[in-house]
C-alpha positions in Angstrom: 58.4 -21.5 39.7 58.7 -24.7 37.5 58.5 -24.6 33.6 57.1 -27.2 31.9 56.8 -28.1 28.5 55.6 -31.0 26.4 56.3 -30.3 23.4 55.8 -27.7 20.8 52.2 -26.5 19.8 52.7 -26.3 15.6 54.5 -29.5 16.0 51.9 -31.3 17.6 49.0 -30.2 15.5 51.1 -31.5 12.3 51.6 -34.7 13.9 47.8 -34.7 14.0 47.2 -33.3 10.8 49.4 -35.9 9.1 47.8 -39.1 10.4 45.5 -39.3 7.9 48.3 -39.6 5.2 50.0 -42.2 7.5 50.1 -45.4 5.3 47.5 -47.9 6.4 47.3 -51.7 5.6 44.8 -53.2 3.3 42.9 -54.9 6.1 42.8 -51.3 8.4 42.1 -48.5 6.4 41.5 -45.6 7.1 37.8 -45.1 8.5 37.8 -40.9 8.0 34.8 -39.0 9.3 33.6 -35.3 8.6 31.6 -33.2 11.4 30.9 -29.9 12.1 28.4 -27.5 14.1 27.4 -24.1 14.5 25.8 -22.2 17.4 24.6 -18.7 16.4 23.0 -16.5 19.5 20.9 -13.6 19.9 21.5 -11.8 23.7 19.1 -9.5 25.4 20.2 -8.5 29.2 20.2 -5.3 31.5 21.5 -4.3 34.7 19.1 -3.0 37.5 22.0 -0.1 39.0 25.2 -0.4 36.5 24.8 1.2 33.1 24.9 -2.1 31.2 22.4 -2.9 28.5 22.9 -5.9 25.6 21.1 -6.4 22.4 23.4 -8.2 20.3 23.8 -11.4 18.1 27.0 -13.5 17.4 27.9 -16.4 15.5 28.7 -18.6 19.1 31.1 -21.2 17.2 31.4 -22.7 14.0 33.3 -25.8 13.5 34.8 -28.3 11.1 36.5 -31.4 12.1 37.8 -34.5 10.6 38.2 -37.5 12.8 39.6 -41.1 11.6 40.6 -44.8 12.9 42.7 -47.7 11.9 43.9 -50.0 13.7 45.0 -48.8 17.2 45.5 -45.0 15.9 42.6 -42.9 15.9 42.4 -39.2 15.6 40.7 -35.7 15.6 40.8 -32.3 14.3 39.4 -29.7 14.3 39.3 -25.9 13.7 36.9 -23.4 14.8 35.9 -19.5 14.2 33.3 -17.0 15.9 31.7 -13.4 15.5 35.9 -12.5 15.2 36.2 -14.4 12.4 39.8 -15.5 13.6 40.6 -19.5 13.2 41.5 -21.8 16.0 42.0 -25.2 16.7 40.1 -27.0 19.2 40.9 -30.2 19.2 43.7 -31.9 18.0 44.8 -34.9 19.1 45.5 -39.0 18.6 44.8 -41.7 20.6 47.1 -45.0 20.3 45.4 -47.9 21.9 47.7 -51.2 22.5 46.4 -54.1 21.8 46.0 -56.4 25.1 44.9 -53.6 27.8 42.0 -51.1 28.2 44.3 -48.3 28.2 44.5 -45.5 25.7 46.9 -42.9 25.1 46.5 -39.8 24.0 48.9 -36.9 22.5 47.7 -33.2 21.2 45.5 -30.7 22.2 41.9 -31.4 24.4 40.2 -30.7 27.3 41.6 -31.5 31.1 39.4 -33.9 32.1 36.9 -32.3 34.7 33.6 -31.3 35.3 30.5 -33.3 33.7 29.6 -30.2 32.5 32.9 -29.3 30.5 33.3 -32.9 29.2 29.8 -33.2 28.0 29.9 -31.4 24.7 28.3 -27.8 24.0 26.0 -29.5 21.5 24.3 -31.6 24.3 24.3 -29.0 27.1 21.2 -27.6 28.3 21.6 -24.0 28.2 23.6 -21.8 26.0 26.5 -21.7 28.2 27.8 -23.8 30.8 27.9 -23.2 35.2 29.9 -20.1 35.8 32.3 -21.8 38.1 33.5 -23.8 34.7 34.6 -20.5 33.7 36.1 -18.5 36.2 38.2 -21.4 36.9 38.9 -21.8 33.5 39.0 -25.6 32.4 40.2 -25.5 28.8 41.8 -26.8 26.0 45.9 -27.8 26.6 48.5 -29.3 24.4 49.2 -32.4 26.9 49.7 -36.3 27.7 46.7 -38.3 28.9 46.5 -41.9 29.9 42.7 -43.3 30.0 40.8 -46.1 30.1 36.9 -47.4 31.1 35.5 -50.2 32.1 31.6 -50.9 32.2 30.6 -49.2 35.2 33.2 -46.5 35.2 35.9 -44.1 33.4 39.4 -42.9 34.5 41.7 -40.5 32.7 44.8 -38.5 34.1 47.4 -36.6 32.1 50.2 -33.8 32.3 49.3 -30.6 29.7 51.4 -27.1 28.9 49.6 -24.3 27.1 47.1 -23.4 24.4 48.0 -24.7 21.2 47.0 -21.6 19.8 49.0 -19.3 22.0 52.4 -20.5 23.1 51.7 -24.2 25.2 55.6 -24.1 25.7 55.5 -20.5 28.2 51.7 -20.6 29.7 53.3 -22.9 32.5 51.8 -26.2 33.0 48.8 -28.3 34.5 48.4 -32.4 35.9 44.7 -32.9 36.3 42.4 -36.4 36.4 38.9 -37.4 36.6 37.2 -40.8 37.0 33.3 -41.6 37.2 31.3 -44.2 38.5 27.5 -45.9 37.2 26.5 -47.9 40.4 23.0 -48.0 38.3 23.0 -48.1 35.0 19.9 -49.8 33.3 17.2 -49.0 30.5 15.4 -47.0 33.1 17.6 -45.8 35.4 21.3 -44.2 35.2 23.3 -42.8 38.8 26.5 -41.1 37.6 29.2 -40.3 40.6 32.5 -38.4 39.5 35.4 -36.6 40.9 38.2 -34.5 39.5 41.5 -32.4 40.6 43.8 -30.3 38.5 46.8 -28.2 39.7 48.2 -25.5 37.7 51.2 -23.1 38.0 51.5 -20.4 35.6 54.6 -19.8 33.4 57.7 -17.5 34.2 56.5 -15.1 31.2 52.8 -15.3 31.9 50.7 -12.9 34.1 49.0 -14.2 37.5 46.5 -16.2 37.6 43.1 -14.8 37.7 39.5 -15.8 38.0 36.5 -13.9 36.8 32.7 -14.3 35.2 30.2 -12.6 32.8 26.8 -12.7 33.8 25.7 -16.1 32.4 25.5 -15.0 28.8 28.6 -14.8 26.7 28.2 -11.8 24.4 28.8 -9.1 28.0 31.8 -8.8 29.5 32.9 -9.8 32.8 30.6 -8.7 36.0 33.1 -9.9 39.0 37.1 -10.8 39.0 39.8 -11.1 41.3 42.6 -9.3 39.2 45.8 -11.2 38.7 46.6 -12.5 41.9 47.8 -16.8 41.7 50.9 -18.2 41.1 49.5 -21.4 40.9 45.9 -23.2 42.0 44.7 -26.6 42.9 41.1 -27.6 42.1 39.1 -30.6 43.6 35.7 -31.0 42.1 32.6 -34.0 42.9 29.8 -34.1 40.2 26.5 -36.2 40.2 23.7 -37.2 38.1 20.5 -38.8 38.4 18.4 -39.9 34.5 15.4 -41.6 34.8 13.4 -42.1 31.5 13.0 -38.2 30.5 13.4 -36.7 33.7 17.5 -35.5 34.4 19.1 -34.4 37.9 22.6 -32.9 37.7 25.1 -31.4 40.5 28.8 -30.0 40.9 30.4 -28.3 42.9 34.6 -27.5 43.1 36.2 -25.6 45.2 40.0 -23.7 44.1 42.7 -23.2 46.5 45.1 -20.3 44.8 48.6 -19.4 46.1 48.5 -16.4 46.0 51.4 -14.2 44.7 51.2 -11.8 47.7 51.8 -14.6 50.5 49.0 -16.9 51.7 46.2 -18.6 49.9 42.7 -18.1 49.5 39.9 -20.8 48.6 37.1 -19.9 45.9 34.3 -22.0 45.3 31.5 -22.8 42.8 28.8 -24.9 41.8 25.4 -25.7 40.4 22.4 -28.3 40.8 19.9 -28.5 37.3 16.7 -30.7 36.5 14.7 -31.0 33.9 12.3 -33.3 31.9 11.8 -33.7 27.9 8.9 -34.2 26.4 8.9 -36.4 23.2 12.6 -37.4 24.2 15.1 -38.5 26.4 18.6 -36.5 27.8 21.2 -39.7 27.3 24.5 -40.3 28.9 27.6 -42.0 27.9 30.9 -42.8 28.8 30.9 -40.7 32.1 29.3 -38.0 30.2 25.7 -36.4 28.6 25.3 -36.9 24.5 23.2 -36.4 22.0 19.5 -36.1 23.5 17.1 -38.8 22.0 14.1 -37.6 19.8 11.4 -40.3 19.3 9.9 -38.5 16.8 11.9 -36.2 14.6 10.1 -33.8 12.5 11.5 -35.5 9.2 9.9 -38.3 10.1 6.9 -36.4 10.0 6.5 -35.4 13.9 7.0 -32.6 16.3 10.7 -33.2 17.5 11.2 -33.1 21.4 10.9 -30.7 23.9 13.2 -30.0 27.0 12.1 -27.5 29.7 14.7 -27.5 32.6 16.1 -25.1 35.5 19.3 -24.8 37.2 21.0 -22.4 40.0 24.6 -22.2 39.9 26.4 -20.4 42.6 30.1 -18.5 42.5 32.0 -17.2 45.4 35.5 -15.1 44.6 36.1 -13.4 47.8 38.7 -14.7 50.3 41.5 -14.4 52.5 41.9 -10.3 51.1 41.4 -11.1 48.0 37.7 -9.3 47.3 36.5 -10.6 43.7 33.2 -10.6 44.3 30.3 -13.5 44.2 27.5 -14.1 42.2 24.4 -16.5 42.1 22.7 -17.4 38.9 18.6 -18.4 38.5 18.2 -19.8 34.6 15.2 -21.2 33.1 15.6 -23.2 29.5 13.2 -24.3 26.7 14.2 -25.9 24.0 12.9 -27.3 21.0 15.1 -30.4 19.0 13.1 -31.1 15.7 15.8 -33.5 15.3 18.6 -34.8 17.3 21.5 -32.8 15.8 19.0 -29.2 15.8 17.9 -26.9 18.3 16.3 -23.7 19.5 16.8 -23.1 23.1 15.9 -20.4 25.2 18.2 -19.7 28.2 16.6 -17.1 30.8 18.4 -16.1 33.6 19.2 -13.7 36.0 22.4 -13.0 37.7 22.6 -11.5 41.4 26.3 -10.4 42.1 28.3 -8.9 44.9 30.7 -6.8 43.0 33.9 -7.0 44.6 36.3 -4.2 44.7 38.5 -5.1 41.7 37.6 -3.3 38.2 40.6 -5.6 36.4 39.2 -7.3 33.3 35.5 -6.2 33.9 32.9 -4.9 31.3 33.7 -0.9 31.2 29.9 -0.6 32.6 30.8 -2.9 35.7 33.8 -1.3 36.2 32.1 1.8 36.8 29.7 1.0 39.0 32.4 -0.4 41.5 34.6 2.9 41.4 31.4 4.3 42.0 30.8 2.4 45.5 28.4 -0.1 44.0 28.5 -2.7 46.1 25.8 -5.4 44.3 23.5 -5.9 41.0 21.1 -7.7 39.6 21.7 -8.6 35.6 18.2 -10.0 34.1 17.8 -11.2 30.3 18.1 -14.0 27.6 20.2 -16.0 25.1 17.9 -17.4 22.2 20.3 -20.3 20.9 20.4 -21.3 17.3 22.0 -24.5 16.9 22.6 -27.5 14.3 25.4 -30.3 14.0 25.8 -33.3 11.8 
């Protein structure tokens, strides 16, 4: 087992943190920028066989960030806290861009690059949470290296990561992962994205094996199938499409996860998800290889009735291979969602969950747990998120 590590976490959050106090030259100053968001969600779900049942609300996320540019330096970070009230960073990182090439480099803490769905921002995301396969194969925040770059038809970044930067990046092993994208069409009226991504990842010498699990779409529940601990290390390879035309959207992934398995042998999961939808009074937008912020024609403070998205989505996750029995599960959702501006919403994510168990109770909700010592071989989970959401 290799260790790898790029450098320290509190180190490389005060390098970020400090950039702002970096001197600047009268003709670049500093350009600083405040955002933040908050998500707050209201959960309804029950199980047809295990004794699960969910009426709960939680704050999702709320965020602060503060983001800045001069020159070729540019930076963000930001901190976040939930229903736990704990604080975390999210992102923190810097980008250094050289004058005379399209490359950028950046240095902290953000998100491997793949999936459309992970790189396209929880703000601009259909339903309350993302395609379980996102999940269960956890793509995630690392401290790491990243080389990128975009032209006008297409985006390319690769990079070398450790850990969290809020656990310890230094022993959680490492990960080299890369993504690019392609617009064959990209017009007023018509936009074809086409993207691929691969990651491998070994886990640290100190950390547990690697494992894969899911909740039934909605966040507040525990886990309904998981593998237990069972990788030393795991290669991904994922393909992603989309299709916007006007206010109609088409979306697909899929990724499949080869794990070395710490027993001998290997064994290949898979996951993915197709989604449409159409908004009324709006348009879904895209933008540099990803979804942003949906378009509103007519916001409610400019006296009219926002925009309305109505969309649907399968997504499909299959943990069971090669002896290793974690289970499967295949997700129907339904969304609504109102946007009286472009930075609010209130979305309603239904859905329904149809999973093959598996035969490992590791890391499940206590109610799922049960039902498989019990000989429960499959369930159905049926409910709702209502989504609460604003940005600026």
């Amino acid at each position: 087992m290799h260790q790898f590590s790029i450098f320290g976490g509190t180190s490389a959050l005060l390098l970020v943190a400090l950039l702002p106090a970096l001197p600047a030259s009268a003709d670049t100053p500093w350009d600083l920028k405040l955002s933040g968001r908050v998500l707050y969600d209201y959960t309804q779900a029950d199980a047809d066989t295990a004794a699960f049942d969910v009426d709960e609300a939680e704050l999702r996320s709320a965020r602060l960030a503060v983001s800045g540019k001069t020159g070729i330096v540019s930076f963000k970070v930001e901190l976040e806290t939930d229903e736990a009230g704990d604080i975390a960073a999210t992102d923190a990182y810097a980008d250094l861009a050289p004058k005379g090439t399209s490359w950028k480099f950046r240095v902290g803490q953000f998100k491997t690059p793949n999936s459309l769905e992970e790189q396209t921002s929880g703000r601009f995301t259909t339903f309350a949470e993302r395609a379980a396969f996102t999940d269960a194969f956890e793509f995630d925040r690392r401290v790491g290296i990243a080389a990128h770059t975009k032209g006008q038809a297409w985006t390319f970044m690769a990079g070398a990561f450790g850990g969290n930067l809020n656990d310890t990046p230094g022993n959680e092993g490492f990960a080299l992962a890369a993504r690019g994208t392609y617009t064959p069409i990209h017009t007023d009226a018509l936009i074809v994205h086409l993207g691929t991504s691969v990651r491998y990842r070994e886990k640290g010498d100190d950390q547990a094996n690697l494992r894969y699990r899911q909740r039934p779409f909605a966040h507040i529940p525990g886990r309904m199938i998981s593998t237990g601990s069972v990788g030393e290390s795991d290669t991904l390879l994922g393909i992603e499409g989309a299709v916007l035309r006007g206010p109609l959207w088409l979306s697909s992934e899929y990724a499949t996860l080869t794990s070395d398995l710490a027993a001998g042998g290997d064994a290949t999961f898979g996951g993915g998800s197709i989604e449409a939808g159409y908004v009324f009074g709006g348009e879904r937008t895209y933008r540099g290889g990803k979804f942003d912020r949906p378009k509103v024609d007519q916001p409610v403070t400019e006296g009219g009735y926002g925009a309305l998205a109505v969309s649907a989505a399968f997504d499909t996750l299959d943990l069971s291979d090669s002896g290793v029995d974690g289970g499967s599960m295949d997700t129907v959702r339904l969304g609504l969602s109102w946007y009286p501006t472009s930075k609010t919403r209130i979305g309603l994510s239904l859905f329904q969950s149809d999973g093959d168990l598996g035969t490992s109770t590791s890391g499940l909700d206590p109610a799922f747990a049960d039902a498989v010592r019990a000989g429960v071989r499959s369930d159905q989970v049926t409910g709702f998120t209502l989504r609460l959401q604003a940005d600026f």
